[in-house]
N, C-alpha and C positions, 0 to 999 in steps of 0.2 A: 658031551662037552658042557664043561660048568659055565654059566654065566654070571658075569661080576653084578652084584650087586651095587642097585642103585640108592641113593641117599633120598629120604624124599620129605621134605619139609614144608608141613602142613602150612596154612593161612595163618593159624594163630601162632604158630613157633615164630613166622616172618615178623610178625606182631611183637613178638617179646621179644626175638634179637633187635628191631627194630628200636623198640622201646630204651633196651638196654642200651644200643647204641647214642641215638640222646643224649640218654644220663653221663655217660661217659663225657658224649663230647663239650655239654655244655656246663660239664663241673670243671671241665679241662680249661675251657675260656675264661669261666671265671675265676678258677685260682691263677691263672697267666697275668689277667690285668690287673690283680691286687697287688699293691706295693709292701713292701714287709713293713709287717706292723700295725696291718692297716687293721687287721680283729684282735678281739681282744686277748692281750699275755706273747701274742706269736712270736715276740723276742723273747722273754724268756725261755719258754719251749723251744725257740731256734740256737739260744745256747748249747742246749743237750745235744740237740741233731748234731749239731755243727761238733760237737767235743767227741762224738761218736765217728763224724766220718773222719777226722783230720786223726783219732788216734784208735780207733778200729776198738775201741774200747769202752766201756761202760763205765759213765762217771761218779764217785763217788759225791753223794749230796752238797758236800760242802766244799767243793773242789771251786776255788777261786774264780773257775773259768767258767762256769758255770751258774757261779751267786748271783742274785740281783740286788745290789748296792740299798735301791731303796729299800726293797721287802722283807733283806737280809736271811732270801731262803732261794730254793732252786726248786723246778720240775725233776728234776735228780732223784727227790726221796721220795716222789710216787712210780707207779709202774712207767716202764717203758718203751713196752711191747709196739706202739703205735710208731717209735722212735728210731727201732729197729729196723720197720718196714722201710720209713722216710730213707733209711742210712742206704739200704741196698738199691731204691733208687737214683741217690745220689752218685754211689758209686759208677751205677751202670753210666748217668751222663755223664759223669768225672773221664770216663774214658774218651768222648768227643769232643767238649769242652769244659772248662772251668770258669765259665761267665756266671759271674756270684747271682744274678737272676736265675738262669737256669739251674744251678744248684740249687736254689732257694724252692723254683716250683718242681724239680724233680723229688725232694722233700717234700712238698704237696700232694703229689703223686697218690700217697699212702692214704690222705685222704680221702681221695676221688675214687681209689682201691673198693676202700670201703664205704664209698659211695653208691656204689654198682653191685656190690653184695649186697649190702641194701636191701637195692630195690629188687635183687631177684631172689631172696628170700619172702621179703615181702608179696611178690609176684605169683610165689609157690603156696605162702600161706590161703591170699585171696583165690587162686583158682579151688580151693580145700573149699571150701565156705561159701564163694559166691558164685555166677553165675552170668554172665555177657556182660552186662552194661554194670549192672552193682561191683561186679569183677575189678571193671577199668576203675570205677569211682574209688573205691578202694586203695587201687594201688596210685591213683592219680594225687588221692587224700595224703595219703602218706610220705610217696617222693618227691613231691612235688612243692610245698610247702615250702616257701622260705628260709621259715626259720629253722628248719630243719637239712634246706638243702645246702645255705650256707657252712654248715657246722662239716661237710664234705671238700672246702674249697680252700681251709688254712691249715697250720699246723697243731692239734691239739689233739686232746683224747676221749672226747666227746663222738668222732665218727666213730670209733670202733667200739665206743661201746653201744652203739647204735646197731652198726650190724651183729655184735654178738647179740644182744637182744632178737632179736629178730630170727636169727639162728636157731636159738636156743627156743623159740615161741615154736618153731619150725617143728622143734625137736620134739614136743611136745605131743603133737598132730602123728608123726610118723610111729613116737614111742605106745602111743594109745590105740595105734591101729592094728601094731604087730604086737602086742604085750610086753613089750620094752626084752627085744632080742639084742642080742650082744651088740650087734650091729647100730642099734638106734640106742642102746647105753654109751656108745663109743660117739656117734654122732652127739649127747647131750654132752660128754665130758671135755668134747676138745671146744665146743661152745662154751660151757663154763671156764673152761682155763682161759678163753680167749679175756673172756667178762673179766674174770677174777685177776689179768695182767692191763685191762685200761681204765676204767673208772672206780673208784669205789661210788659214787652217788649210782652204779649203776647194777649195786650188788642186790636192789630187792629181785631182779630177775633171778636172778640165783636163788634166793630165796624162795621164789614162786618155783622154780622148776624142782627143788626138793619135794614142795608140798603135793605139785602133779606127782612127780613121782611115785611118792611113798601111797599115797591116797589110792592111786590107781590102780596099785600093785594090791595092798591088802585091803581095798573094800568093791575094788571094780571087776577082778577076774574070778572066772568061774570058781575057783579055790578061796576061799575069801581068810584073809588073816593068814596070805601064804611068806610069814614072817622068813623065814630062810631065803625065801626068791629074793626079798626084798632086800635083805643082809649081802647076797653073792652077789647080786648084778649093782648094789652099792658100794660093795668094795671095789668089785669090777674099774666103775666109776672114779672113784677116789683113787684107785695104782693111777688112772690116765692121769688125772689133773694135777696129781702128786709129779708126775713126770715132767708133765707140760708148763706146770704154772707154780709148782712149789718151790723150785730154783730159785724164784723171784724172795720170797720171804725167806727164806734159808740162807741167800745172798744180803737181806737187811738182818736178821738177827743176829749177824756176824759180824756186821759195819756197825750196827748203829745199838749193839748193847741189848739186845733181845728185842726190840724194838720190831717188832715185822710188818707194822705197817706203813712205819716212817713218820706216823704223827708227833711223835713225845720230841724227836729230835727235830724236826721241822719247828716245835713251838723255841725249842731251844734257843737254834740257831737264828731264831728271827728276834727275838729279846737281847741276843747278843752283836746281833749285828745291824739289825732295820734298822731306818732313820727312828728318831725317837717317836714320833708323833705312831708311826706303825709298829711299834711295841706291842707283846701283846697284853702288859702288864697295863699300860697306857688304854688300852680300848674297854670305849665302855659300849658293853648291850644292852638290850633288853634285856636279858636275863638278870642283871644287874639292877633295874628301875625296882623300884617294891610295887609302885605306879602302874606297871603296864604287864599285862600278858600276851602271848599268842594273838591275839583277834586284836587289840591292841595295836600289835607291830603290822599284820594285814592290813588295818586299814590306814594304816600312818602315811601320811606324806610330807617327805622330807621339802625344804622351798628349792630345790634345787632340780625336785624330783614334777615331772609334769600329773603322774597318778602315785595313787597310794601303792603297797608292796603290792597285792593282790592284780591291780591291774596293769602294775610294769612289768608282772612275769606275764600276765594272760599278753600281750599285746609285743611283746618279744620275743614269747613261741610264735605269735605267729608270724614277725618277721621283722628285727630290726639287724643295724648292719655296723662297721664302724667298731670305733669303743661306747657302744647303747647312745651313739651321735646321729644315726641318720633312720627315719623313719617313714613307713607308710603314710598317708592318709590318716588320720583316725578314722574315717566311717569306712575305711575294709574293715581294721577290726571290730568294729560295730557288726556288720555284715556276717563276718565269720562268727561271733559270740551268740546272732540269733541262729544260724545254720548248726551251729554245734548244741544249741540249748532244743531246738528241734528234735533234732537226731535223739536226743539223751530221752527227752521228755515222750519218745515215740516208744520207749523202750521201759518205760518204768512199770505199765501196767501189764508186760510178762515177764517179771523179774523171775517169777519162781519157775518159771517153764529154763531160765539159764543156772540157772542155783540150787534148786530143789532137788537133793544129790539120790531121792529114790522116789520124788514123785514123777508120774509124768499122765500125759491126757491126751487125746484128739476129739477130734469135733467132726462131725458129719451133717450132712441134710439129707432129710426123709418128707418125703411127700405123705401126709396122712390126711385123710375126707377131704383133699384138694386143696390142704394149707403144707406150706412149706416149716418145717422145726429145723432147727441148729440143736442137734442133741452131744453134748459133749461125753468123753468118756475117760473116768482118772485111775489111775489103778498104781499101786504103791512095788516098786519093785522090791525083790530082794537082793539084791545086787546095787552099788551106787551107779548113777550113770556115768558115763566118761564125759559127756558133755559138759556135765556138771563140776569137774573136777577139772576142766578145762579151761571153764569161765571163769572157774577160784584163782587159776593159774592168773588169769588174764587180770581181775580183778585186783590181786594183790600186783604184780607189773605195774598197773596205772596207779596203784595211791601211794608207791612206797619211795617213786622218785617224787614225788609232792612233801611227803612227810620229810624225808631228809633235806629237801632246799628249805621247807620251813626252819626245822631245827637247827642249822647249818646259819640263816638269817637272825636267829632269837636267841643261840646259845654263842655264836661264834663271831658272823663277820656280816654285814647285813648289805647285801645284795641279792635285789631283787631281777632278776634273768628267769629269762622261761628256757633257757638253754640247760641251765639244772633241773628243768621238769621233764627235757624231751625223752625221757625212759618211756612214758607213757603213751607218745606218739601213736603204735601200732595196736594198743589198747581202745586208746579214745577211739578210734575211725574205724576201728571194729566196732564197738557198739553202738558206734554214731548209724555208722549205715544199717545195721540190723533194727536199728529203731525207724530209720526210713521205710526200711521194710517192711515194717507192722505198720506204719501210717497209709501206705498202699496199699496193702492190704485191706485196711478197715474203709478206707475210701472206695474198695470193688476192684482191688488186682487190673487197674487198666494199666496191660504192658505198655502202648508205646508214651503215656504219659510220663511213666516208669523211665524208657529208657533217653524220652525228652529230658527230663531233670537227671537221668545221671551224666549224659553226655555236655550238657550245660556245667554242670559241676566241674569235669574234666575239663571243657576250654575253658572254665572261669580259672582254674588252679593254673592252666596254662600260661593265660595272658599274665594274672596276677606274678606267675614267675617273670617273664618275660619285663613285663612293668620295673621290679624293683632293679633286675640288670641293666637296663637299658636307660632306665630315666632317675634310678639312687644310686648304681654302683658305678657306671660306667662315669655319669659325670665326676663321681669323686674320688679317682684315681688318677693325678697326674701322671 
């Protein structure tokens, strides 16, 4: 006689449903008590939702219903995959009620969606990599974060390209362990389509995940320069994202005049309609001063502005709220810039043990005539390492959403938000904690000091979350 199987879930599974559960529930609280419009753009973005649920239909950029008066442009001619998600939860409450709140937060929905992705990507990465207590800090670092966790509680396109990010880093790990088998080329392609339909500021992942790719394939596997592998399981590739995300450009090259990415007619339409003063004919940049460069505009402060550019992006990743109206303390972010320059600075003198794509070394201790030697040993592979090809991944991830909110501030429209930098979120806190871990290390590997300072870390990220809901946000939502 067969017996039924029993389900059995361990301590740490309870751990991570548990976790997950949280995140759920208090991204859910908090987009419930936000009033529309309380972040930033979420009316014009709540245009699109709204023109998608009332006519089940996708709107055309310059659709009346959809313009914004002043800006004289829409979230219409960028992707709208995030808009999509919002629209089928609206529907599903549409069938209980139609109280314009509820609509409003069941379109939030999509973000809190991808709030919980997230963190359990993020949750899959850190358990790859770390190890109990650096584990939790890790993922504590990560979702835990304000400025980061608000970006989960309104309507915009900043959360999903959050969790494709994360996805897609995911993707990377799995691709490198099995030698990118159909299955983990499929897992990276519908990541990128996800990437490739919400943000563009959030296309260097995509760009990082080519360079693992290709890299891995022809200088990491036993076959080295296995150019055909790398050609089929890229085409592979490209049918997916062709299917899942090409729709998207195919549908703008046909609207808007070959235009696929919706920029040329976005500048159009906003010269022809924005109030005058937001022309773009009208706006002057830096790029425009003969005066000023690059480092120039970083460190400028406008009188309006409480820090220079450089420091009203550092201090708004890590957590402003509002239209960049309501803010921490300054000394958290004080607090957090020396915790982060720690981390960095713990991590610079083994740069080449993460980089160094065919050297590698260990070290031992040997007792010789009663003295203890640290003898290290370096040997030059022939093969690159996957690790290495890993950290390049990770590497280009963290500077390339940096690069484009610079260029985007110098060449275009100048705001300074650390919400255009947060691509690099799961980068920075990766190498942040691995640099803790060589500070341990060289201090003599005393674990429970180790797991004193990461669990501090966790309830500090905690409380700090708890602080800005309770005593920034909650006050300022009538």
């Amino acid at each position: 006689m067969k017996t039924k199987k029993r389900w059995h879930i361990s301590r740490e599974q309870k751990w991570e449903l548990a976790f997950l559960g949280f995140i759920a529930v208090f991204l859910f609280a908090w987009a419930v008590i936000q009033p529309k419009n309380f972040s930033p753009d979420e009316q014009m973005r709540y245009k699109v939702v709204d023109y998608i649920f009332r006519h089940n239909a996708l709107p055309h950029g310059g659709d009346p219903e959809v313009l914004d008066e002043s800006w004289g442009i829409s979230y219409a001619f960028y992707p709208m995959l995030s808009y999509m998600v919002s629209y089928l939860f609206m529907k599903l409450v549409s069938i209980f009620t139609m109280s314009a709140h509820a609509i409003l937060v069941a379109a939030r929905m999509a973000e809190v969606l991808f709030g919980v992705g997230t963190a359990y990507f993020t949750m899959k990465i850190g358990k790859h990599f770390f190890r109990g207590a650096y584990e939790k800090l890790f993922l504590c670092l990560t979702t835990l974060l304000p400025g980061a966790f608000v970006l989960f509680t309104y309507i915009n396109c900043d959360g999903l390209s959050l969790v494709a990010t994360a996805m897609l880093i995911y993707s990377w790990i799995r691709g490198l362990e099995d030698e990118w088998s159909y299955k983990s080329c499929a897992f990276l392609a519908v990541g990128v389509s996800i990437c490739a339909l919400s943000y563009y500021n959030a296309y260097g992942v995509i760009l990082a995940s080519v360079l693992v790719f290709c890299f891995s394939i022809l200088f990491c596997e036993e076959k080295k320069w296995n150019v055909k592998k790398m050609l089929t399981r890229g085409l592979f590739i490209t049918a997916i994202v062709a299917v899942l995300a090409g729709w998207w450009f195919v549908r703008n090259y046909r609207l808007y005049d070959g235009d696929i990415l919706g920029l040329n007619i976005t500048t159009k339409y906003a010269e022809q309609f924005a109030e005058e003063a937001r022309k773009p004919s009208n706006k002057y940049t830096f790029q425009m001063n003969p005066n000023a460069n690059v480092i120039n505009m970083m460190f400028y402060q406008p009188a309006n502005h409480a820090h220079n550019w450089l420091l009203m992006v550092y201090y708004s990743f890590i957590g402003c709220f509002g239209y960049m109206t309501i803010w921490p303390p300054e000394w958290i972010g004080k607090v957090f810039m020396l915790f982060f320059l720690g981390g960095l600075l713990g991590i610079l003198p083994t740069l080449r043990d993460y980089f160094a794509p065919r050297i590698n070394y260990f070290s031992e201790k040997k007792t010789v005539l009663g003295q203890t030697l640290h003898i290290q040993y370096l040997y030059r592979q022939s093969r690159w390492r996957k690790e290495a090809v890993f950290h390049m991944g990770m590497l280009v991830t963290l500077i390339m959403p940096n690069v484009l909110n610079i260029y985007n501030s110098y060449v275009n429209d100048y705001q300074p938000q650390g919400r255009y930098s947060m691509g690099m979120l799961i980068p920075l806190m990766y190498f942040m904690i691995r640099g803790y871990q060589n500070w341990f290390k060289w201090l003599g590997g005393n674990r429970k000091a180790e797991k004193i300072f990461c669990y501090a870390g966790c309830a500090g990220m905690l409380v700090f979350l708890f602080y800005c809901y309770f005593c920034l946000i909650v006050p300022n939502c009538p």
